[in-house]
N, C-alpha and C positions, 0 to 999 in steps of 0.2 A: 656543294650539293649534298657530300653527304651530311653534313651538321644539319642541313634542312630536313635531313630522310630522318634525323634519329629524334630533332624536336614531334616533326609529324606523328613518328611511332610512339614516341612518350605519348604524345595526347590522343593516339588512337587504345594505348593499351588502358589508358586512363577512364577514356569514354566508352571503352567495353567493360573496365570494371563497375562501372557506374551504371550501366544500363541493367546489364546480370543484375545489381543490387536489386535497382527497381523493377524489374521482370520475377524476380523471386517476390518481393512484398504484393506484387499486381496478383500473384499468383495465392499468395497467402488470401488476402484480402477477395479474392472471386468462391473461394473455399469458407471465406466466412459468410460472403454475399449470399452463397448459394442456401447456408445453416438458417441466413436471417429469413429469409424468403420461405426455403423447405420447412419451417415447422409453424405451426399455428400459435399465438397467444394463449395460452394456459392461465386459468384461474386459480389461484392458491388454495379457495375450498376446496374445488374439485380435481386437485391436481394429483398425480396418479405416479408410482415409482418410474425410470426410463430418461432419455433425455426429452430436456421440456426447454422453451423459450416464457419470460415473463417478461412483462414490465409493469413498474409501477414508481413508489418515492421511495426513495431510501430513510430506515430508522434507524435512532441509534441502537446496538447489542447494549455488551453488560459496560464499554469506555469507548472513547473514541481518542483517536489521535491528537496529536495537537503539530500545524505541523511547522515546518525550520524557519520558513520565510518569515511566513504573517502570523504563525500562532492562531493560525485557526482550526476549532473542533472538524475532526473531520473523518474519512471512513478508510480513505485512500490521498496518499500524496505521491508526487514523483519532484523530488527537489533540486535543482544545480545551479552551483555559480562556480564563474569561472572569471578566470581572473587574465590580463591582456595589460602587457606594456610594451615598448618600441619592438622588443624583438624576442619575445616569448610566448606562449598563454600555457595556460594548468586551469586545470579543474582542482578546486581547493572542496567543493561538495558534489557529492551522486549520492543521493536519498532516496530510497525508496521503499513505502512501508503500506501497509494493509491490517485492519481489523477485521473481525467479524461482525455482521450489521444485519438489520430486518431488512424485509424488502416489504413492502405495503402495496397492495392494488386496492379494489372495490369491493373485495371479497374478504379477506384477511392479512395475515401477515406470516414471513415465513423464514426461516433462518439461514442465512448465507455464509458458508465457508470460504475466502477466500483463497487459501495454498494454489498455489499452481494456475492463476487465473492471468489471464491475457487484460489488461484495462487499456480502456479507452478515456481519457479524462480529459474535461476543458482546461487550456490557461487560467488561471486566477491571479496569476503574476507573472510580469513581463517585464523588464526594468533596469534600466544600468545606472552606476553611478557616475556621479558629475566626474568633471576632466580636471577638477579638485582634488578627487577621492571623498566627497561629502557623500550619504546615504543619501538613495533613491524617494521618493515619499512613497509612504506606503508601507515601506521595510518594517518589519515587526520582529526581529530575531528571539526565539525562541529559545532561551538560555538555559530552561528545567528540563522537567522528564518529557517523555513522549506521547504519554496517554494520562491521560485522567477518568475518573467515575463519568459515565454517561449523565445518569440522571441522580444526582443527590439529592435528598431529602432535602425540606425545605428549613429546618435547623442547622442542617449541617453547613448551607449554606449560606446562613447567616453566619455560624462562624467563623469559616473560610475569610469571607469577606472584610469580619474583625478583626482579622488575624495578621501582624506583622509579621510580612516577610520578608529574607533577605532580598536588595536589591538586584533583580536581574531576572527570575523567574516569571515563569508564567504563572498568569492569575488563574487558581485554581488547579497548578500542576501539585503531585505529590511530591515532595520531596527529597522522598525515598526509593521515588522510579526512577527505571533506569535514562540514564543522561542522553541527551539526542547526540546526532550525530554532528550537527550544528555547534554546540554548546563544546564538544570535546574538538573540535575545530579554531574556535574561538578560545578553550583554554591554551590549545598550544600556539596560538599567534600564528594560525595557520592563513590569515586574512589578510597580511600584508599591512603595511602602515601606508595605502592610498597612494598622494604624491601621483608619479608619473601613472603609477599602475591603475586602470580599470577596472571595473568588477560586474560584469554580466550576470543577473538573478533570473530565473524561470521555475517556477512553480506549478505542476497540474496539483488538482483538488477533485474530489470528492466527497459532497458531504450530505449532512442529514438533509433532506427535506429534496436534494435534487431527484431526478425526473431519471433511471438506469430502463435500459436492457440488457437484457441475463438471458448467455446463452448455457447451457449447463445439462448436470443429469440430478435429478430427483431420487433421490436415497435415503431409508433409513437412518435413523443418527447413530443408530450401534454398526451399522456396515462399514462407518471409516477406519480405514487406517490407525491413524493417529487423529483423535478427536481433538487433543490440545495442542499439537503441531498444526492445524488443519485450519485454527481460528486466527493465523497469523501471519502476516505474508513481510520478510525481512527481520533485521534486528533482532534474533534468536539463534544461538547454536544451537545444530541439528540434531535432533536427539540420535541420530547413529553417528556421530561424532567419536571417533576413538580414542580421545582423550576423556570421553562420557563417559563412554562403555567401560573403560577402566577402570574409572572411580567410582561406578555405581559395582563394577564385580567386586573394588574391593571393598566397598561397604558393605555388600551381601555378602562375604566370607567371614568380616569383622561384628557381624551382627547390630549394625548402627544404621540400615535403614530402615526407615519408618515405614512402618505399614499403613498407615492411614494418613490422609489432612491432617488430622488431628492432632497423629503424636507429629509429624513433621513441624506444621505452624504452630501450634496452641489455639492460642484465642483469636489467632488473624483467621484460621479456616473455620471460623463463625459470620454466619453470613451477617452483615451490616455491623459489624465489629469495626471496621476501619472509618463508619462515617458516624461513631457514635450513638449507635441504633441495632446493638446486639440482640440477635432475635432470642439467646437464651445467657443464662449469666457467666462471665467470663472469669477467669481464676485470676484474683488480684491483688496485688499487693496490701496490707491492713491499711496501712495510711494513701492510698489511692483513691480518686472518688469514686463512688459506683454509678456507671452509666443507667438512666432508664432502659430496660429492655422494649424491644420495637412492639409487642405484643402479638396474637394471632394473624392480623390484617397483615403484619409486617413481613413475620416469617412467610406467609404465604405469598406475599410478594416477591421476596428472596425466592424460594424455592422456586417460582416459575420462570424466574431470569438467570439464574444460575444453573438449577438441574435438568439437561433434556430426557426425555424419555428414549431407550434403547429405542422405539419404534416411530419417533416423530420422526417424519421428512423432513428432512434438509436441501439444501441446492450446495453442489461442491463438484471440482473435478473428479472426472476417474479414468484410466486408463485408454478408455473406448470415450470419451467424448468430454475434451478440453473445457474450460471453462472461462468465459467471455463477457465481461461487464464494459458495458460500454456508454456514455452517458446521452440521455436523450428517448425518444421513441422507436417502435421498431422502424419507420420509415427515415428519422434521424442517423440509426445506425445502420441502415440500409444504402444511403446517400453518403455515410462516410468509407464505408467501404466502396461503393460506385469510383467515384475521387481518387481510389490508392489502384484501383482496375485500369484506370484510364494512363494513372499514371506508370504503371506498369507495363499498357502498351506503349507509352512513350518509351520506357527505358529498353523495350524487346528495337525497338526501332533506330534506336541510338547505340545498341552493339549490335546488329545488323552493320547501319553504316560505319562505324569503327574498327569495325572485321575485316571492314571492305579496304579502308584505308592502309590498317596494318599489312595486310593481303601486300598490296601497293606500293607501299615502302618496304617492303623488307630486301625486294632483289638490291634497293638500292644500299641498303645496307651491306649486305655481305658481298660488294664488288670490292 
């Protein structure tokens, strides 16, 4: 009897942690219900500092992602595989990255910060591999950098495209950006050599042209924080990082930091310098070729993609009011929070009965 009293109470203390869990997301999820509901649709012309609700298509900013699974451009990923054989599993990836992207309605367009934001994203890959160890179809592993140029010139991308690259990269990744998390995975043999082992892939996505709502606050672009931490969500050490903070004090005691872009990079903190379309002339070596400069049209294109104005509105989190992307319409994101409410009452009702249970067994335990 008692061995029966203590399996019961394992699965009562089991089914009260599990219900909490979803009691708390039901709870989560009714607090967003209520955001999606309580605020009106906002138009980007006429949008106004405060928090605001949009929706519209997602554009791309100044890059977009690229991401671990499929190697697809894109704004937001969330990436894991996990790996399962007769009597183990490990997660050999947890990905998760964010750029800064436009948001498009009927009116205009408008710049989104992602830091600190809550995402909602569909599947876009879903997929194991065979009981071989053979890749899934579809697998696209993404062996380069992480982000590449949104929109290159149409020269630029003719040469890309001529361009011999080593084997393994992504088409169109830089070279010289930093390595996914994927890729530093796969350099260390971090994937197992197949055989018995399985390998479980899931990929969310979001990208240019999808359909978002944006829950958020409406602020000036000179009111953030951190404007260059702020365009970034993962894959970045924190600029209050105290191994930063040391080496930039000791650089400002040693007189070695730069004051500007300029003296920092050189000729990369020239805008279209990197796609061969320098807006002014870069300092070159004699025997170097010299690029055409982009001319007026160009720089002014640079300047409107690159420089915000201290007073342009942005959409970004801030302290008083979280920041919430979520893919689809506001009635879409309305009905996916419905879903996690309902299922919330489920899990209040399952540690209800599991309370009751444990309640139940425990005298027979401590006889």
């Amino acid at each position: 009897m008692g061995d029966y009293a203590s399996v019961v109470a394992t699965a009562a203390v089991l089914g009260l942690a599990a219900g909490l869990v979803l009691l708390g997301r039901g709870l989560r999820a009714y607090r967003a219900a209520q955001a999606v509901t309580g605020i009106g649709t906002s138009r980007v012309a006429t949008l106004a500092a405060g928090e605001v609700r949009l929706a519209g298509v997602v554009e791309a900013g100044v890059v977009t992602l690229v991401s671990p699974l499929q190697s697809a451009p894109c704004v937001y990923f969330r990436s894991r595989v996990r790996e399962r054989s007769d009597d183990d599993a490990r997660t050999i990836l947890a990905d998760e990255r964010a750029v800064g992207f436009r948001l498009r309605d009927g009116s205009g367009t408008i710049r989104v910060f992602p830091r600190g934001a809550r995402w909602e994203a569909p599947v876009r890959f879903n997929a194991a591999s065979g009981w071989d160890g053979s890749d899934p179809p579809g697998l696209r592993e993404n062996a380069g950098g992480t982000s590449r140029p949104a929109v290159p010139d149409r020269e630029a991308a003719i040469t890309a495209l001529l361009t011999v690259r080593p084997a393994g990269g992504a088409a169109g990744a830089d070279p010289d950006d930093e390595p996914s998390l994927f890729s530093s995975v796969v350099a260390s043999g971090g994937l197992g050599s197949g055989g018995s082992r399985r390998r479980e892939y899931e990929e969310r996505r979001l990208e240019p042209g999808d359909t978002v709502t944006i829950l958020g606050s409406a602020l000036p672009f000179g009111d953030l924080d951190d404007p260059a931490g702020a365009d970034r969500l993962g894959g970045a050490v924190p600029v209050d990082d105290p191994e930063v903070a040391m080496n930039l004090a000791e650089a400002r005691a040693a007189g070695i930091l730069a004051a500007t872009p300029e003296e920092a990079w050189g000729n990369a903190a020239i805008p279209g310098f990197g796609i061969g379309r320098p807006t002014r002339a870069p300092e070159l070596d004699p025997r170097a070729a010299v690029p055409a400069l982009g001319g007026p049209e160009a720089a002014a294109a640079a300047e409107a993609r690159f420089s915000i104005p201290a007073g342009e509105l942005v959409v970004a989190a801030t302290p008083d009011h979280p920041l919430a992307i979520v893919a689809g319409t506001p009635g879409d994101a309305r009905a996916q929070e419905d879903a996690r409410v309902l299922a919330g009452l489920a899990g209040a009702a399952l540690a209800i009965v599991s309370a009751t249970i444990l309640a139940l067994a425990l005298p027979e335990l401590v006889r």
